[in-house]
N, C-alpha and C positions, 0 to 999 in steps of 0.2 A: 596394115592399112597405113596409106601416108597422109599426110597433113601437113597444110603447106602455112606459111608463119601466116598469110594472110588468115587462114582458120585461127590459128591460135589468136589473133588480136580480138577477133569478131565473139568468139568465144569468151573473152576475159572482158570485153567490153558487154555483154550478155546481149549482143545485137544480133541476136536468132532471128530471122525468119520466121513467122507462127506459120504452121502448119497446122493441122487440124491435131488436135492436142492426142497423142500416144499413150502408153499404158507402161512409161517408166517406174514409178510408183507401185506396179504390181511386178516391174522386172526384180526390182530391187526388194520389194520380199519375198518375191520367189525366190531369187538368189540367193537370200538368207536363209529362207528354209529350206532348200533344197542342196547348197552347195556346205556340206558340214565343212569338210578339205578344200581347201585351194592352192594351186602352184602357178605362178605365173612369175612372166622376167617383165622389166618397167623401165620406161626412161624416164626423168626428172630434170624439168626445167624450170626453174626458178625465173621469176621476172619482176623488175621493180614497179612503182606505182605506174608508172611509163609505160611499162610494156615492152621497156628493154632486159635483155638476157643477162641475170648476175651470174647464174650457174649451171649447168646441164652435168647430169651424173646419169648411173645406171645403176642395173642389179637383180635382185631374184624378190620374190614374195611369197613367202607361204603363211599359210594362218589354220587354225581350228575351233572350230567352234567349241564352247563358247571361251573366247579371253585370250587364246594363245595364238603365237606370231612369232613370223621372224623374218624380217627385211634385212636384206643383205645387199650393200653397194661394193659394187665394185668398179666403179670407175666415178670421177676421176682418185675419190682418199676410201680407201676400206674401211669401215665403219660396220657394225653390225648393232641391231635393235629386238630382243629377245626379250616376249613377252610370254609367262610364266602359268598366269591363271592368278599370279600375285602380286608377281612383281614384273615390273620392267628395268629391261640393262640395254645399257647401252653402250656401248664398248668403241670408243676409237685404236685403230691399232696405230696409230702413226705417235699419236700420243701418250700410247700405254697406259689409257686412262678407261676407269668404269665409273657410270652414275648409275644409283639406283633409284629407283625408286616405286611408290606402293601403286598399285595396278590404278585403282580408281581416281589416284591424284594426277595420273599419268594420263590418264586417257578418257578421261571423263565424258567428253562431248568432242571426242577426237573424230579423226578419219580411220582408225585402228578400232573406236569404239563401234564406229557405223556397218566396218565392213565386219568384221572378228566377232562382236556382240551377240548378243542376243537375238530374238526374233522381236523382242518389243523396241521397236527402235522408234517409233512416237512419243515414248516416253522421254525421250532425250532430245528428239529433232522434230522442228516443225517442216513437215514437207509439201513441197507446190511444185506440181507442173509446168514445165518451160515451154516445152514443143517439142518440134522436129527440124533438124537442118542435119545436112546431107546424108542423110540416113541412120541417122542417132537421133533416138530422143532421151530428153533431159530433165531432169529434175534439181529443186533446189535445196537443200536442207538446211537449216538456220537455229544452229545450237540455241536450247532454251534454257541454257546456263550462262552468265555473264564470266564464266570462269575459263570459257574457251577459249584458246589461242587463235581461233578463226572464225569470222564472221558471218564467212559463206562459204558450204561446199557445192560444189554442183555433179552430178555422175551423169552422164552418158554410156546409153545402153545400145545396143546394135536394135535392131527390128527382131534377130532370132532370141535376144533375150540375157546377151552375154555384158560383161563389163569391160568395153572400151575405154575410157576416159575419167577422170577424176581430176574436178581444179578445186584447189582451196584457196580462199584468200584471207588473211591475217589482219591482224589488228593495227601492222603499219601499213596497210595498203599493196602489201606485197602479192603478188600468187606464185602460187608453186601448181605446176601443170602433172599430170602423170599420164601416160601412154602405158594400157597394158598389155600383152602379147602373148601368144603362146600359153592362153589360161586353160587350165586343166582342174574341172571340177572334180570332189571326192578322191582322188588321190590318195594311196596309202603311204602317209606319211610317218617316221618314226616318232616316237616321243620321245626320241633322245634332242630332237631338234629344237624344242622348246624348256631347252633345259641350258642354263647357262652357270659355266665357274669362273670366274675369273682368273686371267690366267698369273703364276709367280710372279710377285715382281711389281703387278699392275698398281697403281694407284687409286684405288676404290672412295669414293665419293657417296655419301647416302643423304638425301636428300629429305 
C-alpha cells in the first residue's frame, strides 16, 4: 500500500475525515489474541514537531507473545533490539555497543508493550476511536502511565482486520511513523531469535 506525504501530514495532524466510526478497537484485540507470532518488514519515518523528515530507516519485526521481540533495522545503521521475556538489548553494531535493560523499565507503556503484550492491554492504555480515512480505521492509545516516552500512539487497521500503520508521537513533539508489510500472522518462529549475547569485544551498558 502506498502513501503519499500528503497522508502522512493529515495523519500526524489527526485531520481524519469521521466516517461512520469502525471496529479498530476489536481489530486490535483480535490481533492480540489471535496473532501469538508475528513477521513483518517496516519502514520508519521520523518527523520533527513540523512534520518535516529527520530520518527514514527500514527492517524486519518479529515478536511473540507474551514479551518477546526482535526489530531488526537494516537501513540506513544496523541496529538490533531483542526483547527476552526479561530483558531488553539493544545492540548497535556500528558502535559496538549493548544497553541493557529489565523488560518492564523498558517497555512499560511502549509500542513493544501494545503490540508483544498481553491480551490485557486497557490496563496500560486508554483507548478511543478515531474513524475511517482511506480505508483504515484508527484508534488512539494514550499511555496511563506518565512514565511513557510517548504521548500518543495511534494504529491503523485495514477493513479485513490487519496492522497497517502505527504513529507514535513523543514527549518533544516528535512522531515516528511505521509502515508495515508483508505481515504474516503465527508464524513459526525459533526461540533462538529472541535470545541475545553480546557479541567479544562489545561494550555492554546496564542500565
Amino acid at each position: 500500500m502506498t502513501y503519499t506525504r500528503c497522508t502522512f501530514i493529515a495523519l500526524l495532524l489527526c485531520l481524519f475525515p469521521v466516517a461512520a466510526l469502525g471496529s479498530a478497537i476489536e481489530s486490535l484485540k483480535t490481533f492480540i489474541q489471535e496473532a501469538q507470532t508475528v513477521r513483518a518488514t517496516f519502514s520508519q519515518t521520523l518527523l520533527d514537531k513540523h512534520a518535516r523528515t529527520i530520518q527514514e530507516s527500514s527492517g524486519t519485526m518479529l515478536f511473540e507473545r507474551p514479551d518477546k521481540f526482535r526489530w531488526t533495522y537494516e537501513k540506513p545503521y544496523e541496529q538490533l533490539i531483542v526483547g527476552d521475556g526479561d530483558k531488553v538489548w539493544f545492540y548497535d553494531q556500528d558502535l559496538d555497543q549493548v544497553t541493557v535493560r529489565q523488560l518492564d523499565l523498558a517497555i512499560g507503556s511502549s509500542p513493544a508493550a501494545l503490540l508483544a503484550g498481553n491480551i490485557d492491554i486497557e490496563a496500560n492504555f486508554e483507548l478511543v476511536e478515531i474513524g475511517r480515512n482511506d480505508q483504515i480505521e484508527w484508534l488512539e492509545a494514550t499511555p496511563k502511565t506518565n512514565e511513557s516516552a510517548f504521548e500518543i500512539i495511534q494504529l491503523g487497521f485495514s477493513l479485513q482486520g490487519n496492522l497497517e500503520i502505527m504513529t507514535l508521537r513523543d514527549n518533544f513533539g516528535q512522531t515516528t511513523l511505521l509502515i508495515f508489510s508483508n505481515l504474516d500472522k503465527n508464524p513459526e518462529l525459533p526461540t533462538e531469535l529472541f535470545k541475545f549475547t553480546p557479541p567479544d569485544g562489545a561494550d555492554v551498558i546496564s542500565d
